[in-house]
TORTIMI-383256 format. One record per residue (C-alpha): residue in three letters; y, x, z. Coordinates in steps of 0.05 Angstrom, whole numbers, plus 5000, padded with zeros to 4 digits. Example, Ala and Ser with C-alpha at 12.3 -4.5 7.8 and 13.67 -1.06 7.14 Angstrom:
Ala491052465156;Ser497952735143;
***
This chain:
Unk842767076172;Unk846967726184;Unk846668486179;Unk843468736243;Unk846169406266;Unk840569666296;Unk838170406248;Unk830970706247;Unk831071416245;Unk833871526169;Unk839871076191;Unk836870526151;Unk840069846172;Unk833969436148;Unk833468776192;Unk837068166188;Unk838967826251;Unk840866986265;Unk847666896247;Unk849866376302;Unk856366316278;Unk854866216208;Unk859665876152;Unk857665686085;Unk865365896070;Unk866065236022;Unk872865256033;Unk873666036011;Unk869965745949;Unk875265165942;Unk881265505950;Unk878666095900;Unk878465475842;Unk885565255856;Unk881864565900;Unk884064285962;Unk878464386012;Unk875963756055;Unk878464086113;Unk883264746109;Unk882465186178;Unk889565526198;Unk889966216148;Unk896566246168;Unk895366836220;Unk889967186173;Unk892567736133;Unk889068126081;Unk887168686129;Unk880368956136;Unk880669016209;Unk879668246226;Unk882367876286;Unk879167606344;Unk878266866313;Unk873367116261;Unk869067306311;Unk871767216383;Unk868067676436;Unk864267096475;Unk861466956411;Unk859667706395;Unk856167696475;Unk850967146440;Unk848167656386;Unk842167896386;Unk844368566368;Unk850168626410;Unk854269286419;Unk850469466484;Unk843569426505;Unk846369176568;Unk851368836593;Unk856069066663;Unk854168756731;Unk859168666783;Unk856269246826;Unk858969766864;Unk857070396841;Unk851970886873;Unk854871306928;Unk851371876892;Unk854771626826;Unk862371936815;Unk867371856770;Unk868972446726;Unk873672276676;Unk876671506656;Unk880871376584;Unk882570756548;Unk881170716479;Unk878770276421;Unk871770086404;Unk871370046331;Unk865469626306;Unk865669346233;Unk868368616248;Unk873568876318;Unk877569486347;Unk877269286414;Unk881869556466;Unk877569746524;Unk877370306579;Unk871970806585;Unk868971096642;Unk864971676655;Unk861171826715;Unk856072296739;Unk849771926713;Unk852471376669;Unk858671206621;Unk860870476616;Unk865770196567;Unk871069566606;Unk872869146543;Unk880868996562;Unk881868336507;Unk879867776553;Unk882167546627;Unk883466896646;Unk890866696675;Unk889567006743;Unk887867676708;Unk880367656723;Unk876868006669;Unk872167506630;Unk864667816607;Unk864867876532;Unk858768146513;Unk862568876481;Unk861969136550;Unk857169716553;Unk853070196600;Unk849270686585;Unk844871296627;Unk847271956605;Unk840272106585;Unk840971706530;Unk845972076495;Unk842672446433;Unk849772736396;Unk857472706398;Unk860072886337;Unk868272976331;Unk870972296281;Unk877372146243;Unk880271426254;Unk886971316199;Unk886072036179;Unk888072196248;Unk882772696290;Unk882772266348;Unk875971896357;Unk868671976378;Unk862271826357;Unk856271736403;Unk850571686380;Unk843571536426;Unk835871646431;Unk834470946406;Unk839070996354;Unk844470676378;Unk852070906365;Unk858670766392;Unk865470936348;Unk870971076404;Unk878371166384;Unk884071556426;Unk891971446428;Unk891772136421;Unk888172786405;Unk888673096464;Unk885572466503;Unk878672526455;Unk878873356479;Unk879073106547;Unk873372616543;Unk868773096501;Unk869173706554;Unk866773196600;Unk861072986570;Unk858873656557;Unk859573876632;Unk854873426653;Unk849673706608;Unk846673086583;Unk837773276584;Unk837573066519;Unk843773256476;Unk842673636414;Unk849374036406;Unk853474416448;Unk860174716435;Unk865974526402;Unk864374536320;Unk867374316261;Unk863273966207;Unk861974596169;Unk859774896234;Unk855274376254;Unk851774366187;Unk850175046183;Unk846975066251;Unk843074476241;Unk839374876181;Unk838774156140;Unk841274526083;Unk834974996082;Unk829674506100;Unk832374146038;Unk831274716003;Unk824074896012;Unk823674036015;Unk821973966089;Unk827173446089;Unk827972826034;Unk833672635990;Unk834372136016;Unk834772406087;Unk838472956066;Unk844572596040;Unk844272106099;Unk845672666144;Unk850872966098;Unk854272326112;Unk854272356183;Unk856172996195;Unk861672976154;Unk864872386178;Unk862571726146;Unk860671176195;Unk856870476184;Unk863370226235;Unk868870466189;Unk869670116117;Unk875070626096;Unk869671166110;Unk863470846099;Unk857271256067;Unk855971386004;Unk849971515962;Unk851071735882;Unk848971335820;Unk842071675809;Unk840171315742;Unk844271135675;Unk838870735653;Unk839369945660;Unk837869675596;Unk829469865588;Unk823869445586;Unk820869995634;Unk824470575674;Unk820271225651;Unk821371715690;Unk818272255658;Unk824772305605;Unk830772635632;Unk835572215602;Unk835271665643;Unk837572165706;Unk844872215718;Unk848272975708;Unk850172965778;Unk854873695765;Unk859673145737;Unk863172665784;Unk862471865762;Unk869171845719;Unk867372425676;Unk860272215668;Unk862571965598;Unk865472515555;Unk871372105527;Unk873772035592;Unk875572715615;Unk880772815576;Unk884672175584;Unk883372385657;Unk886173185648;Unk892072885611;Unk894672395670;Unk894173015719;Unk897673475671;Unk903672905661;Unk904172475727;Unk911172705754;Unk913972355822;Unk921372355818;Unk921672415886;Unk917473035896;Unk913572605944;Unk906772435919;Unk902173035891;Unk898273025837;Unk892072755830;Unk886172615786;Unk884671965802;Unk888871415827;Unk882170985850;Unk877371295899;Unk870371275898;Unk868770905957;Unk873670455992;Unk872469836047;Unk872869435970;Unk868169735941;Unk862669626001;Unk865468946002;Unk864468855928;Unk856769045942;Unk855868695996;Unk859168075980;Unk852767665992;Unk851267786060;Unk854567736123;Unk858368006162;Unk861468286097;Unk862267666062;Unk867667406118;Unk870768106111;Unk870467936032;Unk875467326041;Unk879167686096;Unk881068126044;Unk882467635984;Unk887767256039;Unk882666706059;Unk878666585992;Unk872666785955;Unk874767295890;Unk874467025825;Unk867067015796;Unk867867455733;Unk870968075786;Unk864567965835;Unk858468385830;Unk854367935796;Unk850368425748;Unk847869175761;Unk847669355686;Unk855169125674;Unk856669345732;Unk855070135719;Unk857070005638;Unk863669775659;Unk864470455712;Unk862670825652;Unk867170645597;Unk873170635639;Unk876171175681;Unk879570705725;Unk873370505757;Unk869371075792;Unk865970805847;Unk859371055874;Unk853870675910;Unk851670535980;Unk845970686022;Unk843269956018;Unk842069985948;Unk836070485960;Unk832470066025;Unk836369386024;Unk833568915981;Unk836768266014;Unk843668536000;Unk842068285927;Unk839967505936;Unk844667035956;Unk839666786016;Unk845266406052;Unk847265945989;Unk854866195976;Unk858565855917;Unk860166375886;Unk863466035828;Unk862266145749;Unk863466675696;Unk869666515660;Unk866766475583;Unk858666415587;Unk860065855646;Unk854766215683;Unk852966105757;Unk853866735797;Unk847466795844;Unk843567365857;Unk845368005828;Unk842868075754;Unk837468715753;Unk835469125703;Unk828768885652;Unk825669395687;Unk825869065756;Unk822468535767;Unk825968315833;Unk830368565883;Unk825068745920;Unk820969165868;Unk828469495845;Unk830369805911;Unk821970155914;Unk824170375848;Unk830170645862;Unk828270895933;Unk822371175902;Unk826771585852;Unk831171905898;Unk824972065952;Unk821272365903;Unk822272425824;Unk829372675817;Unk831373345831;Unk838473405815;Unk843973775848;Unk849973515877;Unk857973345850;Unk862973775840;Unk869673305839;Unk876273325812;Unk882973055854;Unk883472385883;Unk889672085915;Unk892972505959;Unk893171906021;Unk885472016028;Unk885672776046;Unk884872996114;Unk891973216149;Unk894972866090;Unk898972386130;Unk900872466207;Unk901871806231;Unk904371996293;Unk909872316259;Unk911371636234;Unk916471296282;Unk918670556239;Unk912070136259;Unk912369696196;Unk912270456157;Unk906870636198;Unk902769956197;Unk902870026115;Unk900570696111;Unk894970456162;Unk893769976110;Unk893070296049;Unk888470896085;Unk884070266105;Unk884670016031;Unk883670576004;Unk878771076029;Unk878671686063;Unk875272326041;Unk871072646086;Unk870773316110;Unk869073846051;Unk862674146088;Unk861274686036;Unk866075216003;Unk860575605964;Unk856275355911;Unk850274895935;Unk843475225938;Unk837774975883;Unk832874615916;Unk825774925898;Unk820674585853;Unk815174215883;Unk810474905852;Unk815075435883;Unk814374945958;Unk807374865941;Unk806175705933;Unk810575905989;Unk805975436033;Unk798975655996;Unk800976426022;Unk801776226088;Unk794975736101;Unk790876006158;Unk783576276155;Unk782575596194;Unk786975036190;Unk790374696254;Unk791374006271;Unk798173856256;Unk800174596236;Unk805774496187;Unk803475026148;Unk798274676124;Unk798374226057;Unk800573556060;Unk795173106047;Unk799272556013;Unk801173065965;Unk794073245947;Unk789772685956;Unk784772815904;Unk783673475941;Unk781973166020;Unk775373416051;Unk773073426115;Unk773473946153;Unk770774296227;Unk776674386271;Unk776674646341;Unk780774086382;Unk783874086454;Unk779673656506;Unk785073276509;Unk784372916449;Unk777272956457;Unk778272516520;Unk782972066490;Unk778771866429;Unk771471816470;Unk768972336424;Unk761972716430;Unk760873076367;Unk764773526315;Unk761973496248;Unk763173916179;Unk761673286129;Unk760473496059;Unk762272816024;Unk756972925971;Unk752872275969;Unk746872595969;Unk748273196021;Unk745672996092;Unk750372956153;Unk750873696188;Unk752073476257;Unk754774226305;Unk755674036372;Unk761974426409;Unk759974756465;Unk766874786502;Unk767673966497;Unk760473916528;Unk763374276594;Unk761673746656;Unk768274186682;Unk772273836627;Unk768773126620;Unk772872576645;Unk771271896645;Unk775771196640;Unk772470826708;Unk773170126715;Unk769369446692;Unk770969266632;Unk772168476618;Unk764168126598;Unk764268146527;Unk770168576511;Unk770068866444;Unk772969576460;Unk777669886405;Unk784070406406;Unk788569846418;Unk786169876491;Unk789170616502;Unk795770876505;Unk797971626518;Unk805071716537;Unk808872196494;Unk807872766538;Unk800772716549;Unk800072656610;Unk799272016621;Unk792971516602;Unk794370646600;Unk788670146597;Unk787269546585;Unk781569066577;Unk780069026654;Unk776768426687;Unk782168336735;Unk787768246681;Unk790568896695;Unk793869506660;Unk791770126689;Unk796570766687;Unk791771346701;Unk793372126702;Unk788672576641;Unk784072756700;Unk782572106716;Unk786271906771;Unk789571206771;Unk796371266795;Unk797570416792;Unk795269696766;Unk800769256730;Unk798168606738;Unk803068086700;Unk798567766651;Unk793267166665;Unk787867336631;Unk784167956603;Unk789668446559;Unk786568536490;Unk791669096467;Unk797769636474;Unk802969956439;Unk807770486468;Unk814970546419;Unk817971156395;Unk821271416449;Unk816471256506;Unk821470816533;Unk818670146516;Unk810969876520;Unk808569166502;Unk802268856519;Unk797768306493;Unk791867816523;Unk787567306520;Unk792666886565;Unk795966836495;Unk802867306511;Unk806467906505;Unk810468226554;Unk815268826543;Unk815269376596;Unk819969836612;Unk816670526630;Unk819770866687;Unk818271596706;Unk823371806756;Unk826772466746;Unk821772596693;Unk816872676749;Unk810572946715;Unk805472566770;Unk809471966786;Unk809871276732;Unk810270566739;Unk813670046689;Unk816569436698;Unk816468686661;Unk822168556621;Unk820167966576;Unk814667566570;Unk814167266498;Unk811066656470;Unk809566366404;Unk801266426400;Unk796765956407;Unk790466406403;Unk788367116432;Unk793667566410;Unk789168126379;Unk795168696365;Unk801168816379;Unk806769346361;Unk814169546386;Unk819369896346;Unk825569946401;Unk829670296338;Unk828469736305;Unk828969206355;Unk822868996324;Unk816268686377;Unk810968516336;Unk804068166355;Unk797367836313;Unk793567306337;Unk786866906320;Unk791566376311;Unk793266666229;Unk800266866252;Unk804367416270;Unk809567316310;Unk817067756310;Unk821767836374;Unk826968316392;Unk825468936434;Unk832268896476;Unk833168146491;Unk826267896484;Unk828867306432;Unk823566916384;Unk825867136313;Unk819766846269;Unk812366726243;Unk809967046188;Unk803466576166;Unk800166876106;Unk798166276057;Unk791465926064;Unk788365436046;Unk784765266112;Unk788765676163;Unk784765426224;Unk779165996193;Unk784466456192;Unk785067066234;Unk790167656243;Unk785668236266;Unk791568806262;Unk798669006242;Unk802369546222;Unk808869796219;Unk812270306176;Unk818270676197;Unk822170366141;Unk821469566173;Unk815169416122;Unk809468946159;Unk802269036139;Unk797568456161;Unk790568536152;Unk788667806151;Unk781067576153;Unk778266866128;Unk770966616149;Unk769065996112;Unk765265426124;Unk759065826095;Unk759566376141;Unk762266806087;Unk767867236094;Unk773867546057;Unk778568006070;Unk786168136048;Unk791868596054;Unk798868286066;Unk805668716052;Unk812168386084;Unk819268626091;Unk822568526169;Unk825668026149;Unk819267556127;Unk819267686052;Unk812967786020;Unk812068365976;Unk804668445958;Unk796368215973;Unk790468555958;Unk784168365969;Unk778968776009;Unk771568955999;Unk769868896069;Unk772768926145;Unk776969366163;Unk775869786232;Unk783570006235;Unk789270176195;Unk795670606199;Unk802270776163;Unk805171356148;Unk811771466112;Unk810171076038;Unk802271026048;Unk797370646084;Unk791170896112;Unk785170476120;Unk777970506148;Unk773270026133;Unk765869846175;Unk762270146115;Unk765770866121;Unk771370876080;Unk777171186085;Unk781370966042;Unk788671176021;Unk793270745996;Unk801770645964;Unk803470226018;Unk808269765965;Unk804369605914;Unk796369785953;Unk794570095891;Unk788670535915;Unk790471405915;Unk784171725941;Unk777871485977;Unk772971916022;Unk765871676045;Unk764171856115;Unk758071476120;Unk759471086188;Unk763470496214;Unk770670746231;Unk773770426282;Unk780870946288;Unk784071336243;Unk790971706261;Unk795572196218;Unk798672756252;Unk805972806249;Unk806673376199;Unk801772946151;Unk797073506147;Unk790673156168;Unk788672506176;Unk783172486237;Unk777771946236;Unk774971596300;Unk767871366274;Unk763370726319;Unk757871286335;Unk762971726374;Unk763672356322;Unk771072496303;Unk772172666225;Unk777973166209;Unk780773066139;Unk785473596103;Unk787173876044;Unk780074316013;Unk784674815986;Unk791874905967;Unk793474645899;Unk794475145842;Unk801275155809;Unk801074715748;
***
């Protein structure tokens, strides 16, 4: 298995994806304990550069991925006559394992990248699988990149998360190409205007909604990355996250005591006291006789293409990189990354070593286990095996570390951000013009070390950083602006994650709309008292005949109807169905009117799920498939939409009973009566894996529903009916990539479930609503509404969780009151 590239919306890189080239590197391993390896390849054209050639991983071999650089490859097809070109350039595609020379070319509707590495010996260009084309209504931001420290590339990034790094010969070229893209007014491209980082971050307003803690830490510094430069397709300029704890030596990480947070006013080689002055004193001294290099704090940088190496050693495509670098061999054990603690001890008793952390540490568990079997070789005096990464006693896997650790910088710490002192001059922007450099073995060393070495971003702020208000001042500055009567999904109102013991029901006027969507008849104030009856207050707008639509059609004998039969595109104004006798899917406008029938399946379809971006829809039946859709709505024509097949998937042998799509992720999931559930790829439609929860007797095991959180966790609800007729119930957690994380058995069945963010939200036949931490299940707050539920949905600004009960009365849950400051 390899590193996918495929990002949810945090840029998270969660998902692991079939490495098809894979090698167990045994001769790395050899040749790093002085052996002779069984069989030597040629290393003779390798050199220690982080920018690897073509026979690591040639670009036929890259067109087999399943996460390839495009979504799609080129056809031989004329263009459109209505399509024309504006502007063509050649350039390099930079990806992490190739810079590939290519051309690009950008037309009226569409730009395509030519890759220019491969013809035959008549000159015929042969497919390669880096070829790309993409609609220009795809394109979500451009944001100006440095490649070498030279202002001369692009960055492209799209709606599903996608992102291309483009380089230019020259500056002038990238100007050129920008202006382009911006006269064709893209529909959906965030920024306009030429801006420089600091620009660009001050009208985004990120810096505020960090502030008053609209936006995570987490978030926060993931988009402080990206705006100031740092790509995942760059290892000089990789991102970078801070050391957030100094504790790795407790039994148990307490949180509560502020020593075990890192000063973060103090960059990482200062962070012990003795160390500043040994630091102070090499600036004050260091003389160049020349008078050519400046001077400088630090003669290390804090992150580097060896430093993400170092921390990534155990997974590919890094690990390749990893021997690239060490001239066709595996480093020696005892300078690997084989233990957190000594890891951050060593950093801090030596100001030679002051390198921060990486993004993966905080979502990535995998990145710690040596899943693909390396032989890493053995500490030099304790003889030791190097394996997984050692954790801190406070972890109790790799899985359980990065929660904790993700959990810390999402929510419990609260510090402010680095001030630093002078790093090599080489990693400073305009430091070095390489264009000014004319002897090309000069100019191929200095390329070198600024790959070796890192490159500082862009310094996005001059002035001090604001303080970030406590969770009392955010909670206040919300309480004063609450309504008389609360909204659904005004984000003014109180989180109700943040104040579960405080949820009630609550009357709330909704549109028809949703009315329609969830079959509802009744509005109810619920006092959840056990003892206080049910006050049942009709609505008299709902009951208009004028605004009371019905779904028409005949349902399939026997079908048990739930929400995974509906669909509402993003927009709302469109209405899918399933569950038909005739095996179709029927598109159908809010008024009622069916617009078309997509009939693709053979037997009844028992569920739907529409992705993120309304792009993508999958479908489930009886007949035992799945089929991806892709939704078409031409010109964003508001009363014309079809979709068409684009894979149909196997792997069931039962009724597949849920399914859900994550095009971000590249993630199709779908449940079955058969026990399993069942993972393909959005884009390619490829079989990735089962995921069979453990049982005894799996023939009485049943998959009822899924879930999927935005951060690539799996929840299967999984249902067992013995012999007896008895029947139990359990919660499953998974990571994307198949590991299982946690179980917790239920009290009875569930009706339907949903995540949001770190929570899961369940309701059960017997009226429960119940809210739970979606790692560990542990139970947060429970509300009694009396009735089976069979929906429950949480808005998008988490301010109310709405409940779809069996008797056709809708339950609106919210916060009672806004908390008082503690």
């Amino acid at each position: 298995w390899k590193l996918s590239n495929v990002e949810n919306f945090s840029r998270m890189r969660l998902k692991l994806t079939e490495n098809y080239n894979f090698d167990s590197h045994d001769a790395a391993s050899r040749l790093r304990d002085n052996l002779a390896p069984n069989e030597i390849k040629d290393n003779s054209a390798q050199e220690a550069t982080l920018v690897p050639a073509s026979a690591v991983l040639s670009s036929s071999e890259a067109s087999k991925e399943d996460d390839g650089v495009g979504d799609e490859g080129l056809e031989h097809e004329e263009q459109s006559t209505k399509e024309k070109t504006v502007v063509t350039a050649d350039c390099h595609l930079v990806t992490l394992m190739d810079v590939v020379l290519g051309k690009l070319e950008i037309t009226t509707t569409h730009v395509y990248f030519y890759d220019k590495t491969s013809s035959n010996d008549e000159g015929d260009r042969i497919y390669t699988g880096l070829d790309f084309k993409w609609s220009l209504s795809q394109l979500r931001e451009v944001h100006f990149r440095r490649y070498n420290l030279r202002k001369s590339a692009l960055e492209l990034f799209l709606i599903d998360q996608t992102n291309f790094f483009l380089n230019f010969e020259h500056p002038n070229i990238r100007h050129v190409v920008y202006k382009a893209l911006l006269s064709l007014r893209p529909p959906n491209l965030l920024y306009y205007g030429t801006r420089t980082p600091q620009e660009l971050l001050k009208a985004s307003g990120l810096t505020q909604k960090w502030v008053q803690r609209e936006v995570s830490n987490f978030d926060y510094l993931m988009q402080l990355n990206t705006i100031a430069g740092r790509t995942y397709n760059d290892l000089s300029q990789y991102p970078v996250f801070p050391w957030i704890l100094v504790d790795y030596t407790s039994e148990k990480l307490d949180l509560e005591n502020p020593a075990v947070f890192r000063d973060l006013s103090k960059p990482i080689g200062i962070l012990n006291e003795k160390n500043e002055k040994a630091i102070r004193d090499k600036y004050d001294q260091f003389e160049d006789p020349l008078g050519v290099i400046k001077k400088f704090h630090y003669g290390s940088h804090y992150s580097n293409a060896a430093t993400v190496l170092f921390y990534m050693l155990r997974m590919e495509p890094f690990s390749t990189l990893h021997i690239q670098l060490q001239a066709g061999r595996f480093d020696l054990a005892d300078r690997q990354f084989h233990s957190l603690p000594a890891t951050f001890q060593a950093m801090y008793e030596t100001s030679n070593d002051v390198k921060e952390l990486i993004p993966e540490f905080f979502y990535l568990s995998e990145h710690l286990v040596n899943s693909n079997n390396f032989d890493l070789g053995k500490l030099q005096f304790s003889k030791e095996t190097v394996n997984d990464v050692l954790l801190p006693k406070w972890a109790k896997s790799a899985t359980d570390f990065t929660f904790q650790v993700y959990w810390v910088i999402l929510c419990a710490y609260e510090g402010n951000f680095i001030t630093a002192l002078q790093l090599n001059y080489c990693t400073y922007e305009g430091a070095v013009d390489l264009n000014a450099i004319q002897d090309p073995i000069h100019r191929k060393a200095v390329e070198g070390m600024i790959n070796n070495f890192g490159q500082t971003p862009t310094q996005l702020l001059h002035d001090p950083h604001p303080h970030r208000m406590s969770r009392e001042e955010a909670q206040k500055k919300v309480a004063g602006r609450i309504m008389s009567t609360l909204n659904v999904g005004d984000i003014r109102a109180p989180n109700v994650f943040e104040h579960p013991e405080q949820l009630k029901t609550f009357f709330v006027e909704v549109s028809p709309t949703i009315m329609l969507l969830l079959n509802l008849y009744y509005l109810i104030p619920l006092d959840v008292g056990p003892r206080v009856p049910v006050c049942r207050k009709k609505s008299k707008s709902l009951f208009s005949s004028r605004l009371q639509k019905t779904v028409k059609g005949l349902w399939s004998p026997g079908l048990h109807l739930s929400a995974n039969l509906f669909l509402v595109t993003h927009d709302a104004k469109f209405l899918f169905v399933g569950g038909y006798w005739d095996n179709s899917i029927r598109i159908m406008t809010m008024k009622g009117r069916t617009i078309t029938c997509l009939v693709r399946h053979l037997d009844v379809v028992t569920c739907l799920d529409l992705d993120h971006g309304g792009t993508y829809m999958m479908s489930g039946s009886f007949d035992t498939t799945c089929i991806i859709w892709k939704i078409n709505q031409p010109n964003g024509a508001s009363n014309n939409i079809g979709a068409q097949p684009l894979h149909i998937l196997y792997g069931h042998e039962d009724v597949v009973t849920c399914v859900i799509i994550n095009s971000e992720l590249d993630v199709a999931l779908s449940s079955s009566k058969d026990g399993t559930c069942v993972v393909h790829t959005v884009r390619k439609g490829h079989y990735v894996r089962t995921i069979r929860p453990l049982a005894n007797n799996p023939h009485h095991y049943t998959v009822p529903s899924i879930a999927l959180s935005e951060e690539g966790k799996i929840v299967l609800y999984a249902r067992i009916k013995k012999d007896c007729g008895e029947e139990k119930h359990f919660l499953h957690l998974y990571s994307i990539n198949g590991r299982h994380i946690a179980l917790d058995c239920l009290e009875s069945r569930l009706g339907h479930m949903t995540v949001c963010g770190e929570h899961l939200v369940t309701g059960d036949v017997h009226g429960s609503l119940v809210v739970r931490e979606l790692f560990s299940f542990c139970e947060i707050s429970r509300l009694s509404l009396y009735r089976p539920i069979a929906c429950v949905y949480v808005t998008k600004a988490k301010t109310h969780i709405l409940a779809c009960l069996r008797d056709g009365k809708l339950i609106i849950v919210g916060v009672d009151k806004p908390a008082k400051p503690r």
